[in-house]
C-alpha positions in Angstrom: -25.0 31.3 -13.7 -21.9 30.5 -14.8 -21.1 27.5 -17.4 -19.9 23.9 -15.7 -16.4 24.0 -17.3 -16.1 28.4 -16.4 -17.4 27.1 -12.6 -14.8 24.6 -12.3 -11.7 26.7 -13.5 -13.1 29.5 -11.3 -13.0 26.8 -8.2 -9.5 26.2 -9.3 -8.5 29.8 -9.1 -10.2 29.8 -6.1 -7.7 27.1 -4.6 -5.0 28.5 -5.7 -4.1 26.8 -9.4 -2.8 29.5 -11.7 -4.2 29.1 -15.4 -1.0 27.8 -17.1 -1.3 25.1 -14.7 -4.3 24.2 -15.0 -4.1 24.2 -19.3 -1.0 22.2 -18.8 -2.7 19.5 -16.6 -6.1 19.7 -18.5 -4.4 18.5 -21.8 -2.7 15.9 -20.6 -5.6 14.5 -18.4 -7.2 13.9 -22.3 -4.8 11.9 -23.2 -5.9 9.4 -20.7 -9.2 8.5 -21.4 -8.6 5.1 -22.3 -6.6 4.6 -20.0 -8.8 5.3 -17.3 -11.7 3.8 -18.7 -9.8 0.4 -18.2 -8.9 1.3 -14.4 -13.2 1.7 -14.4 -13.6 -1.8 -15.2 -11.2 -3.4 -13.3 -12.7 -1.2 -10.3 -16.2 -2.8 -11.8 -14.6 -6.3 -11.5 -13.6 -6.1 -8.0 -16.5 -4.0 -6.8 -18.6 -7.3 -8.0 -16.1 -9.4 -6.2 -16.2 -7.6 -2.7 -20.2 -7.7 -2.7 -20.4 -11.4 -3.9 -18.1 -12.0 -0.6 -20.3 -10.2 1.5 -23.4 -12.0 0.0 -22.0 -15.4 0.3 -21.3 -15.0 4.2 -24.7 -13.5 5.2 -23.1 -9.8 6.0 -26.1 -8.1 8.4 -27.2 -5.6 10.3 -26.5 -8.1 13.7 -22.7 -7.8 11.9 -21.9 -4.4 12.7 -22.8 -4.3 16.5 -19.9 -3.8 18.7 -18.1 -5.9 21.3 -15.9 -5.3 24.0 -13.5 -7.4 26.4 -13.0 -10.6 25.4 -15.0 -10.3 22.2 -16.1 -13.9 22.1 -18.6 -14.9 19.8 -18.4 -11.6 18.1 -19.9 -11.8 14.9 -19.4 -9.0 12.8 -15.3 -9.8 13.3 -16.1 -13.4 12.3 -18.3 -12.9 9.4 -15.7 -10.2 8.1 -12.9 -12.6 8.5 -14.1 -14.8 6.0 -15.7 -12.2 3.6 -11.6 -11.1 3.3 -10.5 -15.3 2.8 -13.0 -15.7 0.1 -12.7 -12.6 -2.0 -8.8 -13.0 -2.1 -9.0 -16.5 -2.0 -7.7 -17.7 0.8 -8.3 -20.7 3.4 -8.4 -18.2 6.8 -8.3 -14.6 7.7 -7.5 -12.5 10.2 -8.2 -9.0 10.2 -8.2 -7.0 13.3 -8.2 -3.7 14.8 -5.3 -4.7 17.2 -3.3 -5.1 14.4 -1.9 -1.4 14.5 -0.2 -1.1 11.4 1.4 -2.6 8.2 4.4 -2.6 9.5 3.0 -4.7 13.0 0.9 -7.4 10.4 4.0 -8.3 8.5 6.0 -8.1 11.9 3.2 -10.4 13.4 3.5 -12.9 10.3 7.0 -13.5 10.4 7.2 -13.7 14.1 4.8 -16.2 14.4 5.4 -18.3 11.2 9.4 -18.4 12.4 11.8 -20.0 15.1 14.6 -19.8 16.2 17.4 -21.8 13.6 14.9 -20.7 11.0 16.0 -18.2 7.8 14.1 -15.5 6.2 15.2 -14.9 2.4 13.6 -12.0 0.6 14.6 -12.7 -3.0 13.8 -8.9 -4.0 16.3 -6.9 -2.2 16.1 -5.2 0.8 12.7 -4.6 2.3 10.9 -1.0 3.4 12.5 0.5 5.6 10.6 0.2 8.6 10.9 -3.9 8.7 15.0 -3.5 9.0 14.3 -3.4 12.9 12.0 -6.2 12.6 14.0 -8.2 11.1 17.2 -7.2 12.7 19.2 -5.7 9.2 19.6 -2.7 11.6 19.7 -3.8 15.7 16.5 -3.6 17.4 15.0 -4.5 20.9 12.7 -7.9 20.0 14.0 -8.0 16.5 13.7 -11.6 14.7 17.8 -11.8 15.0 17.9 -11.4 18.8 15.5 -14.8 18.4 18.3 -16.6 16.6 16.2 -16.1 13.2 18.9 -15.3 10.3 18.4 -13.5 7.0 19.4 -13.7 3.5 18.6 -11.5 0.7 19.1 -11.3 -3.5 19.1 -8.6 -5.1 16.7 -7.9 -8.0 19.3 -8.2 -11.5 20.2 -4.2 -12.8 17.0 -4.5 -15.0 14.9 -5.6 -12.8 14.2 -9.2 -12.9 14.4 -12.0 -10.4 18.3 -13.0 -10.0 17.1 -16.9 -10.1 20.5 -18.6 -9.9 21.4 -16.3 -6.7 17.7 -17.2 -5.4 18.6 -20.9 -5.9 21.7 -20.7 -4.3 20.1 -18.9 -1.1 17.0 -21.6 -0.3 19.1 -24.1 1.9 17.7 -26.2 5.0 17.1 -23.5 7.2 14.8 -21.2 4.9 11.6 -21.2 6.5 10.0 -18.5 5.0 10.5 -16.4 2.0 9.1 -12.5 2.0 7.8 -10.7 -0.9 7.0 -7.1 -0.7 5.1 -6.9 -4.0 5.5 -2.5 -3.9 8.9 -0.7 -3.8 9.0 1.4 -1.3 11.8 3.5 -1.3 13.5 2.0 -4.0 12.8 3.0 -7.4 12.4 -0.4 -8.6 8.9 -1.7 -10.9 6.1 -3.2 -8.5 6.0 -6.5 -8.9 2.6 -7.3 -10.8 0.7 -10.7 -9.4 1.6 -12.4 -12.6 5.3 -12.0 -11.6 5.0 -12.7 -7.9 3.1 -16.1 -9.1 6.0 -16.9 -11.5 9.0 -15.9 -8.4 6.9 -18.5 -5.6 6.6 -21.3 -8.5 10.1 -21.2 -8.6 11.2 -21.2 -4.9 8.4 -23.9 -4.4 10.0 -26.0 -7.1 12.9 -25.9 -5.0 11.9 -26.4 -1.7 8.1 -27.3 -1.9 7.4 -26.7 2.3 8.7 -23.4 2.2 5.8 -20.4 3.7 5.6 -17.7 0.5 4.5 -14.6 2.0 3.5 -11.8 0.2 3.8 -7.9 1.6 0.6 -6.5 -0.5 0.5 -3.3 1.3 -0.7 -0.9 -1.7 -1.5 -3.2 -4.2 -5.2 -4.8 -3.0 -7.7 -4.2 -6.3 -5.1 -2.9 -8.4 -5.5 -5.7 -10.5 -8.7 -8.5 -10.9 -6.5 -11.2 -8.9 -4.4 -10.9 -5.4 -1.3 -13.2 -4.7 -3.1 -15.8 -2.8 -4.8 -17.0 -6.2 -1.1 -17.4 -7.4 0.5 -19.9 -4.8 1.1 -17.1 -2.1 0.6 -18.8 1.5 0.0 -15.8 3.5 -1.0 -12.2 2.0 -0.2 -9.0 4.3 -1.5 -5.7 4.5 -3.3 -2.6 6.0 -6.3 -1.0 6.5 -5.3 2.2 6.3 -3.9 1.7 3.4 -6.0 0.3 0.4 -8.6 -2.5 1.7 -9.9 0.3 4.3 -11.6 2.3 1.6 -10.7 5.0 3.5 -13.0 4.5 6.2 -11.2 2.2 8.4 -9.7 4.1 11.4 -7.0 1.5 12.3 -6.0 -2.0 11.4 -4.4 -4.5 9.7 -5.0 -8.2 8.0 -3.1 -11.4 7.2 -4.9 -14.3 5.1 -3.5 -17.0 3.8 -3.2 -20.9 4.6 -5.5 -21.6 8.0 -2.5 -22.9 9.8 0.0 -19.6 8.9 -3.0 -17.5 10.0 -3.6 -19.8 13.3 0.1 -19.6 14.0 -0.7 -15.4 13.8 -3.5 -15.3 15.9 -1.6 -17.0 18.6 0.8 -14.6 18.3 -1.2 -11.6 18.4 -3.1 -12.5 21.4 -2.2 -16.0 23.2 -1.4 -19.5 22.8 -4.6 -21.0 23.6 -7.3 -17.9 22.9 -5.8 -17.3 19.0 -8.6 -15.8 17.2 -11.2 -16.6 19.7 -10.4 -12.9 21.5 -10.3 -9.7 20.2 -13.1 -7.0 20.6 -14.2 -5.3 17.9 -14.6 -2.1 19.8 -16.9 -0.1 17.4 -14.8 0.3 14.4 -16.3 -3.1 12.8 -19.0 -1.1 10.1 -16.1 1.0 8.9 -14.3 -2.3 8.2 -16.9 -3.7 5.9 -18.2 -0.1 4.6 -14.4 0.6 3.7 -14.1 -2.7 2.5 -17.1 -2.5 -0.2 -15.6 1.0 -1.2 -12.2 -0.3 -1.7 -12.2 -0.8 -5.5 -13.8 2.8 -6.0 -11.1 4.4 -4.2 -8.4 2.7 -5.2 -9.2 3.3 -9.0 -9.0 6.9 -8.2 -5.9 6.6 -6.8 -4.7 4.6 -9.8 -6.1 7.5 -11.9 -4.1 10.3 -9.9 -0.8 8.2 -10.3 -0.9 7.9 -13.5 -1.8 11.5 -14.0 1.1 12.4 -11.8 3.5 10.2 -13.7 2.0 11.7 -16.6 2.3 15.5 -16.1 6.0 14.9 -14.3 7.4 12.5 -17.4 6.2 16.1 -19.4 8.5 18.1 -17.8 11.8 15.8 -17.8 11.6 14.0 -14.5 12.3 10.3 -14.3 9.1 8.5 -13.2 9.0 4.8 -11.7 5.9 3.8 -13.0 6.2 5.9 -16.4 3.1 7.3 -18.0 2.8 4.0 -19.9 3.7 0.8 -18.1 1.0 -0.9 -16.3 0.2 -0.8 -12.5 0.3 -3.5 -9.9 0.3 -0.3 -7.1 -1.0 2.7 -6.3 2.2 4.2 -6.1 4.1 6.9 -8.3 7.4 7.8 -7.7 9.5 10.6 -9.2 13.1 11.8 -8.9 13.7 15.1 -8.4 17.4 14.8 -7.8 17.1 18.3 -6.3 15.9 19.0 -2.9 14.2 22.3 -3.4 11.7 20.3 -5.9 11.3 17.4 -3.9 10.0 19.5 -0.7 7.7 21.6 -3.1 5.7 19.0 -4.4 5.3 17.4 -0.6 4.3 21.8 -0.2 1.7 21.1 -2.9 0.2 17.9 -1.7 -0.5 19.2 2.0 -1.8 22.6 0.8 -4.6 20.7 -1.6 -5.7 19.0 1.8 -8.9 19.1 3.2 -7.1 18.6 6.9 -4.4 21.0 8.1 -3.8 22.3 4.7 -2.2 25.6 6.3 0.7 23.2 7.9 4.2 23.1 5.7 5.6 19.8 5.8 9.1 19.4 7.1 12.0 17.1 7.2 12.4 15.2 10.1 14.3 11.9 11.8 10.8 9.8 11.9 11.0 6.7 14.1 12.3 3.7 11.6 14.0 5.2 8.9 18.1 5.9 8.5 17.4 9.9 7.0 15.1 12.4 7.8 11.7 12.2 6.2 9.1 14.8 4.7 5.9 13.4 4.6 2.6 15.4 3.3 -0.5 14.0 4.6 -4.0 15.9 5.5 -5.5 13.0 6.0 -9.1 11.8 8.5 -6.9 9.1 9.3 -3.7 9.8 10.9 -1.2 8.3 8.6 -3.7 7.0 6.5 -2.0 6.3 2.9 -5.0 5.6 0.8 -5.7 9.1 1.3 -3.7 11.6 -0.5 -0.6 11.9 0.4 3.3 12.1 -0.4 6.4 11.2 1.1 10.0 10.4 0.8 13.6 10.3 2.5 15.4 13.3 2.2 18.7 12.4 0.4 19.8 11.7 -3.2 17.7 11.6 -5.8 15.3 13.2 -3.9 12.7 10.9 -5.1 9.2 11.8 -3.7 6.6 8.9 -4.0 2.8 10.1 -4.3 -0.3 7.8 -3.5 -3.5 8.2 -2.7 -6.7 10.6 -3.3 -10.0 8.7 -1.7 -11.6 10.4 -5.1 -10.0 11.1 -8.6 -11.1 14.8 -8.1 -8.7 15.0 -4.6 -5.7 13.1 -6.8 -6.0 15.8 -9.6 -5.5 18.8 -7.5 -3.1 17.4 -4.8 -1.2 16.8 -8.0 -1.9 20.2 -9.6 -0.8 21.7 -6.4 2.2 20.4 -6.4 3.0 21.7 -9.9 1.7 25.0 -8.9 4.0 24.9 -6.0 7.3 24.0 -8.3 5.9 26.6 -11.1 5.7 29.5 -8.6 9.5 28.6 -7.7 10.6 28.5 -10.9 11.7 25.0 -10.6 9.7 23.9 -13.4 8.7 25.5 -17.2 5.3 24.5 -18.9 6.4 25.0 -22.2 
């Protein structure tokens, strides 16, 4: 019988991991001990948090049976509802299967929180991509502009910080709501940590006190031990298949916040007068709360495969947003290739350490949303599912790829060995 550590390198040869790779990631994953040891505990922290939720609203068997139609009175979707308000703080929740996507809850919050004469202002530069149609940056059928909703935006200052006299000069009458998308989606800008989000809302609400603070926190649920909410956000955004769904969740997405911002969003979803009242649960409710309690797990090994990508890449000259050192407020690691060979071989890598459709090659293409084609690498249980490992990116310069995911450390460390493989077999990389 072979030795533990002979087993595990023959497993990597096996999938495909040449020795120099493997020696070349192996030495820097030492260097990271402490480092993950502290992504352990704050996984520790929030793990505590999540079951103290569940034990403080009675979470039961009863809670997991399924409804359909109408879903009155369903109690698993009620119960679970507030198990998300009080472990992230907030006065009301509402977390749904027929919220389809993070793109639809943060749609579905600014739709129902604004009206017409009203102004959006996101005072951290343009958002993702796929809310330019929402909010009508680019023209859309139902956009927030074709409802007489206008839109401002400030750039974040060349270094990074919030540009506060161009913020103060933007609240006026007419801002109703101001959006902050706490990750950076294709930008290579830093991720806003909560500390800095609470600092940027204290500011606009010394301004204008009334105005909704809405917070996109798609990515960044347990990265740290507190959520916007406990910082003055009003309404926190985000999706299931992303970190707060552990994985497990097949579909979904939540707002929570202040009761009347989520009121005003239930309405919208299904109907003035039914609000959150409707809404089956249609089977899927024990993978909400089962993802939900294994949220902080997973998402530390995300954390831990991010930083081990940013790591390894920094190594071999690329420029990394997080670098190997600065601290994380998401579980997202981008890196510029600035060549597009590079960039499509590590998306290569990341699908062929999949356990789903690892023999498919990712290519570009025009994905609904974006202005460029996209590659996207994703074997994921969950279609589209970014918790899971997965990499993706707009194909144009600096070719900058942007990696999250890994529902276990173990996934995260040979998606991201792949996808040095992939660039060492190419010669587009040396492990000197």
């Amino acid at each position: 019988m072979l030795d533990t550590n002979e087993a595990i390198y023959r497993q990597y040869e096996t999938l495909g991991i040449s020795k120099e790779v493997l020696d070349f990631g192996t030495s820097v994953e030492k260097e990271l001990k402490e480092r993950f040891d502290k992504i352990d505990t704050n996984a520790e922290y929030n793990q505590l948090k999540v079951i103290a939720a569940m034990q403080k609203n009675k979470v039961s068997a009863e809670c997991f049976q399924a409804s359909s139609g109408y879903g009155y009175n369903d109690l698993g979707r009620d119960t679970l509802e507030r198990v998300y308000a009080d472990c992230f703080g907030a006065e009301d929740a509402l977390v749904r299967p027929q919220i389809t996507c993070g793109t639809h809850a943060l749609a579905l919050a600014l739709m129902s929180n604004l009206r017409p004469g009203d102004e959006l202002l996101s005072p951290v530069g343009k958002p993702y991509d796929t809310l330019e149609e929402v909010i009508g940056i680019r023209p859309s059928k139902g956009s927030l502009a074709e409802y007489g909703i206008t839109y401002a935006q400030v750039d974040l200052l060349p270094d990074g910080e919030f540009d506060y006299d161009g913020i103060k000069k933007a609240i006026n009458e007419k801002t109703k709501l101001v959006t902050i998308q706490r990750s950076k989606g294709y930008a290579t800008r830093p991720t806003l940590s909560v500390k800095r989000i609470g600092e940027l809302i204290a500011f606009v609400k010394s301004i204008k006190p009334d105005v909704i603070c809405m917070v996109d926190n798609c990515y960044g649920e347990f990265v740290e031990d507190t959520e916007p909410i406990q910082v003055g956000a009003d309404m926190m955004v985000g999706s299931l298949i992303k970190n707060p769904g552990g994985g497990l969740a097949p579909i979904g997405g939540y707002i929570v916040g202040k009761k009347e911002c989520v009121e005003n969003a239930a309405y919208r979803l299904t109907s003035p007068g039914l609000g959150k009242e409707v809404g089956a649960s249609l089977g899927v409710i024990q993978s909400f709360y089962q993802g939900f309690f294994l949220a902080p797990t997973v998402v530390s090994g995300a954390l831990k495969g991010a930083i081990f990508a940013a790591k390894i890449y920094e190594k071999l000259g690329f420029k990394v947003v997080p670098d190997g050192t600065e601290s994380r407020h998401d579980i997202i690691q981008a890196v510029e290739f600035n060549n597009r060979d590079a960039m499509i071989a590590f998306c290569e890598g990341i699908q062929a350490a999949a356990p789903v459709d690892s023999y498919v090659t990712p290519e570009p293409w025009a994905m609904p949303g974006y202005d460029s084609d996209v590659i996207m690498a994703a074997g994921a249980f969950v279609q589209g599912s970014s918790i899971e490992l997965s990499a993706d990116g707009p194909v144009k310069p600096p070719y900058a790829v942007y990696f999250q995911g890994g529902l276990t450390w173990y996934h995260a460390k040979l998606g991201i060995l792949m996808s040095l493989q992939k660039l060492y077999e190419r010669n587009l990389v040396k492990l000197d």
